[in-house]
C-alpha positions, 0 to 999 in steps of 0.5 A, spaced: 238 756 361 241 752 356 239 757 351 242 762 355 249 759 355 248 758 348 248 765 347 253 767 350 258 763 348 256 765 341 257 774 343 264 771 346 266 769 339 263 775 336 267 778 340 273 774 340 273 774 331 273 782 330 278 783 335 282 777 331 280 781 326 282 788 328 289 785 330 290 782 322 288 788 319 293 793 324 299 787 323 298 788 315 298 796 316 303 796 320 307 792 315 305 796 309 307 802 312 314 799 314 315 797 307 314 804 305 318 807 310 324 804 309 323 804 301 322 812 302 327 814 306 332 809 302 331 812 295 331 819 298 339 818 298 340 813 293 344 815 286 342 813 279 342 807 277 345 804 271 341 806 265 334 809 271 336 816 267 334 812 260 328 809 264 325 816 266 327 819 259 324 812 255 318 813 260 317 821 259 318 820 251 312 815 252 307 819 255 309 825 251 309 822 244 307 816 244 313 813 242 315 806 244 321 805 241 325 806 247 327 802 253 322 797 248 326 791 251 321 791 257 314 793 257 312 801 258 308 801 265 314 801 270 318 806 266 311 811 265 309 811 272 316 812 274 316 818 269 309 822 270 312 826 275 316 828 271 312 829 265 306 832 271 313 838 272 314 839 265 321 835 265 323 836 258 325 830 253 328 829 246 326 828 240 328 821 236 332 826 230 335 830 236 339 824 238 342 822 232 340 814 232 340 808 227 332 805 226 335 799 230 338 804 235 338 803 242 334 809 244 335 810 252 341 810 252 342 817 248 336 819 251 338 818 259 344 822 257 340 828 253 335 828 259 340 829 264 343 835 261 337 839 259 332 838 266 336 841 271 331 838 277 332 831 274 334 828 281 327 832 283 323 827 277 327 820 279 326 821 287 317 823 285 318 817 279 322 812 284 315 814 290 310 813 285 312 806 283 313 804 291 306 803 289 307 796 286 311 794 293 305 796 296 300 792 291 305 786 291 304 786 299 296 786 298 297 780 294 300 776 298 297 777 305 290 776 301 293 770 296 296 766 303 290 768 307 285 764 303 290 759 302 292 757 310 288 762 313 290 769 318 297 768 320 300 766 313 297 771 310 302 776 315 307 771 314 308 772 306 306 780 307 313 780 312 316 775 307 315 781 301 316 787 306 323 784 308 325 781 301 333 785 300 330 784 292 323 788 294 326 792 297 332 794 293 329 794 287 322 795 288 324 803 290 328 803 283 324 805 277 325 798 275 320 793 272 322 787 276 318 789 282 312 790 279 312 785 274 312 780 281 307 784 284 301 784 278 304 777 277 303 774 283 295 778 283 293 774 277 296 768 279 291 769 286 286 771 283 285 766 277 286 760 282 281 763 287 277 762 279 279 755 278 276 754 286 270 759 285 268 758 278 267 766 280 266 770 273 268 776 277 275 773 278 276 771 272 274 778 269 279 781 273 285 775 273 284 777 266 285 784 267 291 783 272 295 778 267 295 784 261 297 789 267 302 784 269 305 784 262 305 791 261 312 790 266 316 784 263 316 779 257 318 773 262 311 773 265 308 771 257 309 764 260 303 765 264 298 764 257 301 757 256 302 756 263 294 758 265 291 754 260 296 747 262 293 748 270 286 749 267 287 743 264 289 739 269 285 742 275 278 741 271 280 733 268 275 731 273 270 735 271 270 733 263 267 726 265 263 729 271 259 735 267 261 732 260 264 735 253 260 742 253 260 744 259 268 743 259 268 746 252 264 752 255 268 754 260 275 754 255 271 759 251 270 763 258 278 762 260 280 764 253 275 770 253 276 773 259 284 772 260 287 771 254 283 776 250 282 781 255 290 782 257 291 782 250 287 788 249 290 791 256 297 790 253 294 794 247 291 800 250 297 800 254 300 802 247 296 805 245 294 800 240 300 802 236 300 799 229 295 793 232 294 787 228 300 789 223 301 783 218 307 779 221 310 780 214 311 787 215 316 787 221 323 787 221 327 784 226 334 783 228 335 776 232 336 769 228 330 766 231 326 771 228 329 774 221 331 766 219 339 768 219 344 763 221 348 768 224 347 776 228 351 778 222 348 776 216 343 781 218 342 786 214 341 793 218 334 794 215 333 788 218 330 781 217 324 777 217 323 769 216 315 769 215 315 773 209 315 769 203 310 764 208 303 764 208 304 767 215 306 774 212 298 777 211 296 774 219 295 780 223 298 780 230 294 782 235 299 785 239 303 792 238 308 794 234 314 794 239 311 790 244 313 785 238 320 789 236 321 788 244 322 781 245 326 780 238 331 786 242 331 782 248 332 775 244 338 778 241 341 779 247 340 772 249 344 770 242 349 775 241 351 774 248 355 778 255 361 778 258 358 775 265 362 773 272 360 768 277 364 765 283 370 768 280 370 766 272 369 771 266 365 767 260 361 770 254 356 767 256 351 764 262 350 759 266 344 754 268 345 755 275 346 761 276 340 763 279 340 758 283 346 760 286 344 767 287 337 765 289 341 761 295 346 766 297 342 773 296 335 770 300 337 771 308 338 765 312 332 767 316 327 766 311 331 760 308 329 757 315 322 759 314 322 755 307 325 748 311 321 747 315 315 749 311 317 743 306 318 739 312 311 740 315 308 739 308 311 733 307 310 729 313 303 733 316 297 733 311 294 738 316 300 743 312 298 741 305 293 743 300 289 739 294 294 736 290 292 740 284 292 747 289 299 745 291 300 745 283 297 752 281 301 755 287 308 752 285 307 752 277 308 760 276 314 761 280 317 755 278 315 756 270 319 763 271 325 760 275 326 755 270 325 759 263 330 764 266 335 759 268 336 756 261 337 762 258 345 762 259 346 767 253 349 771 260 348 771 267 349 777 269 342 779 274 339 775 279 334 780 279 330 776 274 328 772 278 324 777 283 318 776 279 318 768 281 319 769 289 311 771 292 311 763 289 315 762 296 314 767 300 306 764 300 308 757 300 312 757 306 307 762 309 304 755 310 308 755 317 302 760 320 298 754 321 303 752 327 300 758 331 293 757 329 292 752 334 286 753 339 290 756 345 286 752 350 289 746 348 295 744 350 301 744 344 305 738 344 312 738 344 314 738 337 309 743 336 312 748 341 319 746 337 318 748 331 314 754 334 320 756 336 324 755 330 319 759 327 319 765 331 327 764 331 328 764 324 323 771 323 327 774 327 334 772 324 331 774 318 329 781 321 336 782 323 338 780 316 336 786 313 336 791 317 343 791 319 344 792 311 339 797 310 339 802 306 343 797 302 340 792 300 341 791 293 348 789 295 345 783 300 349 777 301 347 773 306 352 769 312 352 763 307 356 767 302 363 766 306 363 760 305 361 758 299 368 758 294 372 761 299 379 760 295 376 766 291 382 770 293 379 777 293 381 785 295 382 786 303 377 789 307 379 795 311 380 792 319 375 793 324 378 796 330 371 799 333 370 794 340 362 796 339 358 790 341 353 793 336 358 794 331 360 787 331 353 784 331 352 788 324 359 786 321 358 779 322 351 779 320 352 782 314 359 778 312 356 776 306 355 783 303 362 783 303 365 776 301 360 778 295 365 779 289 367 771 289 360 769 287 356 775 284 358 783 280 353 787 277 347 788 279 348 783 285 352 788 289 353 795 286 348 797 281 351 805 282 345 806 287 352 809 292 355 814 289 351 821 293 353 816 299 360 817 296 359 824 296 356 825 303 363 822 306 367 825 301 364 832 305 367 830 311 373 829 308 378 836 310 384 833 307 381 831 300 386 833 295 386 830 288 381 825 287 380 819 282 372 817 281 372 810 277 363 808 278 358 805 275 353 809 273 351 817 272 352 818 279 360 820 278 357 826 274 354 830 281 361 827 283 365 831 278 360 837 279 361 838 286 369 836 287 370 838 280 377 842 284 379 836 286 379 832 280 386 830 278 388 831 272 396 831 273 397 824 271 397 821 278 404 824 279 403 825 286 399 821 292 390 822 290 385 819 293 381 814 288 373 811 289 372 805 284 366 801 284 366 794 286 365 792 279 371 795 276 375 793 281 373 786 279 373 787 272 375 782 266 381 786 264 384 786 271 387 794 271 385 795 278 388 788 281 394 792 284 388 795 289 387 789 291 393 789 296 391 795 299 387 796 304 381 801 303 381 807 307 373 806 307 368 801 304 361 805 301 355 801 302 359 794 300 360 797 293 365 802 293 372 802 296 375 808 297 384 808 297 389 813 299 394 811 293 402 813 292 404 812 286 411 812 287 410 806 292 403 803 289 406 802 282 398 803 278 399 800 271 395 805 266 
């Protein structure tokens, strides 16, 4: 009898697992295919983006002539899987005589300009590009639901896949021909799959921890940080075991880890590049930044270049690396020393500052997820049942603190809090850990505290839901409701009244409050990166009394404005009354020459990034 009982008891839990199971695994899809929805019917209307054309046009020169002098100031994966389609249709793409350019030059951005005049079906090629790479959305998903899972269990998983799904920056930028997005989802997988080896000591996971590494740097410099940072958690996570299983058992295992990671991604990044002039003497390059060509400043370089190894002994070394993946850092490296112009919180400077991503990071996460984060760091600092093995804690927390602190000191500008994205699946999986609130056994009665916090939790999820689907398709010019309130003396340009009683509608407006008091922190890429300006279009159709019209944008969206409105263009001067839509970024820019626009209200805000005005000179007085 006792066996029988015992039995059943056994089935009913069988049976209880795969339908647990059944229920993860339909959670997850219906996740993904959220993600992918959004994104898909987001990027159909979405415009170019600044430079997406010279991304296209740099990746389909790579495919075409192996040629990895464009764009080399990132990685090429992202820009080739955006370009395939391309490429797969028979887009055309210059040739580097054809665009007239120094050897130094800049090439994309001749190149994206040359592209869209000679493919009459360009926006056919972004809108396919753009698909292809929600592949990485769906990639940087998966690792955080198996990444969480193995950490926390079932419901964390689900709760850090719904962190990605509902990020404003993964669903922004990861429908863009972009690499931020990618990089944090490669990243994410090699940082997962080499702590479950440090776990496991599996060779299978360290084989593929190395292969997800190179792919990972095939999509950005900024992830370099994980070769000495690997090497630091391996040290740490084994200290104990170089006394327990002495020196060469130690020493073996170092071997692997530099075989199989280091040397692997090393030779991933070479096939990406087709192994492009590998292992040339480093005294062959020429380089244009004072870090690697030895001058004292950016215009004692010569136009040929320079290089501060070559009459040392490290001039004959070869380099391991492709030609222009090495070019590539030393271009972004003369960013960073030459300096930009650079806005935050009301100031202009020529330079960044320390504590702008944090800022950014603050007031572009939504409350929801910020709650989330609260009371993940709350119940991991006075409950053990909610805390890993220190060490464990260590490899989760390190990537994404790494990266947060190693773009922060780069203050030679501030101007994209995109950077940051591939240091966010770091905080999606460590406040995932507020899935354990509900894994409780359901017969047990749940204490006070605990149905407290379940609550909050259920509460902040559905803030955070809110959030986001109230700025869709917008989410690149997200700003969360802690905007308004943060440097509320910056004064700023009025915001066309509301008079619509909607119930709905106000709800939307107070949520997405922060979008619009976004210019007193943030410009650029925070708030309009030129993904509006086809919208722009869509209400200029339904404008019948459209007469003469001024387009001041951001990207090359104004030359399918100028195209389709080209009989409405004014070219008298501004003599008489005209219609103006300007970005959000030259309204707000350095030299103030639309600061008489501030006054005014705007006839319509598109998507939070471009106002629209009706301006009579006579009475408005625009200063040219």
């Amino acid at each position: 009898m006792t066996n029988e009982r015992n039995l059943a008891t056994a089935r009913e839990y069988c049976a209880h697992a795969r339908a647990s199971r059944v229920g993860v695994y339909a959670t997850l899809g219906a996740l993904c295919a959220t993600l992918l929805l959004l994104q898909a019917f987001g990027l159909w209307n979405d415009s170019y983006a600044y430079n997406e054309h010279g991304r296209l046009a740099a990746g389909l020169i790579k495919i075409t002539r192996a040629d990895f002098s464009p764009f080399r100031v990132n990685p090429p994966l992202p820009d080739m899987v955006g370009a395939l389609p391309a490429r797969l249709l028979g887009a055309e793409s210059p040739k580097r005589s054809e665009l007239n350019l120094a050897p130094f030059a800049r090439t994309e951005y001749g190149a994206g300009s040359w592209f869209l005049e000679h493919n009459a079906d360009h926006f056919l090629y972004l809108r396919l590009g753009r698909l292809c790479e929600l592949l990485f959305s769906l990639v940087g998903a998966l690792a955080c639901f198996y990444y969480a899972r193995w950490l926390f269990g079932d419901v964390s998983g689900l709760i850090a896949c719904g962190l990605w799904c509902f990020s404003p920056y993964i669903l922004g930028f990861g429908r863009l021909v972009c690499p931020d997005v990618p990089s944090a989802a490669l990243g994410v997988a090699a940082v997962g799959v080499f702590h479950y080896w440090l776990s496991s000591r599996t060779q299978g996971a360290l084989v593929a921890s190395g292969l997800l590494l190179g792919l990972a740097e095939l999509c950005k410099y900024t992830l370099i940080v994980f070769y000495p940072l690997f090497f630091i958690l391996w040290l740490v996570y084994r200290s104990r075991d170089l006394l327990r299983n002495g020196i060469r058992a130690w020493l073996r295992e170092c071997g692997a880890l530099f075989f199989y990671v280091f040397t692997l991604s090393a030779l991933v990044i070479n096939m990406g590049y087709l192994f492009e002039r590998t292992c040339a003497p480093l005294g062959e390059y020429r380089f244009q930044s004072k870090l690697f060509s030895g001058a004292e400043t950016l215009g004692e370089v010569s136009g040929q270049g320079g290089n501060r190894f070559i009459n040392t002994p490290l001039a004959k070394i070869p380099v391991p690396l492709p030609y222009n993946y090495v070019l590539g850092i030393d271009t972004q490296r003369i960013d960073f020393e030459n300096g930009m112009p650079s806005y935050w919180r009301g100031d202009w400077r020529q330079h960044g500052w320390a504590l702008y991503y944090a800022n950014a990071a603050l007031v572009k996460t939504p409350v929801g997820a910020l709650a989330l984060l609260a009371l993940a760091l709350g119940l991991t600092a006075r409950r053990g049942a909610y805390r890993l093995a220190r060490r464990d804690e260590l490899v989760l927390w390190a990537p994404g603190l790494a990266i947060f602190f190693l773009v922060s000191s780069q203050t030679g500008f501030s101007i994209h809090s995109r950077y940051i994205i591939p240091a966010l699946p770091t905080f999606f999986i460590a406040t995932s850990r507020v899935g354990r609130l509900f894994s409780h056994t359901r017969a047990l009665p749940a204490p006070r505290r605990l149905r407290v916090a379940r609550v909050f939790a259920l509460l902040a999820t559905l803030c955070l839901a809110l959030e986001v689907l109230a700025v869709y398709p917008h989410e690149v010019s997200f700003f969360n409701r802690l905007t308004p309130l943060l440097n509320p003396s910056r004064p700023y340009a009025r915001l066309p009244r509301n008079e619509e009683r909607s119930p709905l509608l106000r709800a939307k407006n107070w949520l997405t409050a922060g979008s619009y008091a976004a210019p007193r922190q943030f410009l650029d890429s925070n708030l309009d990166w030129g993904v509006e300006e086809y919208r722009l279009a869509q209400w200029l159709r339904k404008r019948p009394d459209l007469d003469y019209l001024n387009v001041t944008l951001w990207s090359e969206g104004w030359r399918e404005i100028h195209k389709e409105f080209a009989e409405h263009v004014s070219e008298l001067g501004f003599a008489q009354p005209y219609w103006h839509a300007i970005s959000v970024n030259c309204l707000y820019e350095r030299d103030e020459t639309h600061r008489y626009l501030w006054k005014k209200e705007p006839e319509a805000i598109i998507g939070y990034s471009i106002y629209v005005y009706r301006v009579d000179p006579k009475v408005d007085r625009p200063s040219y």
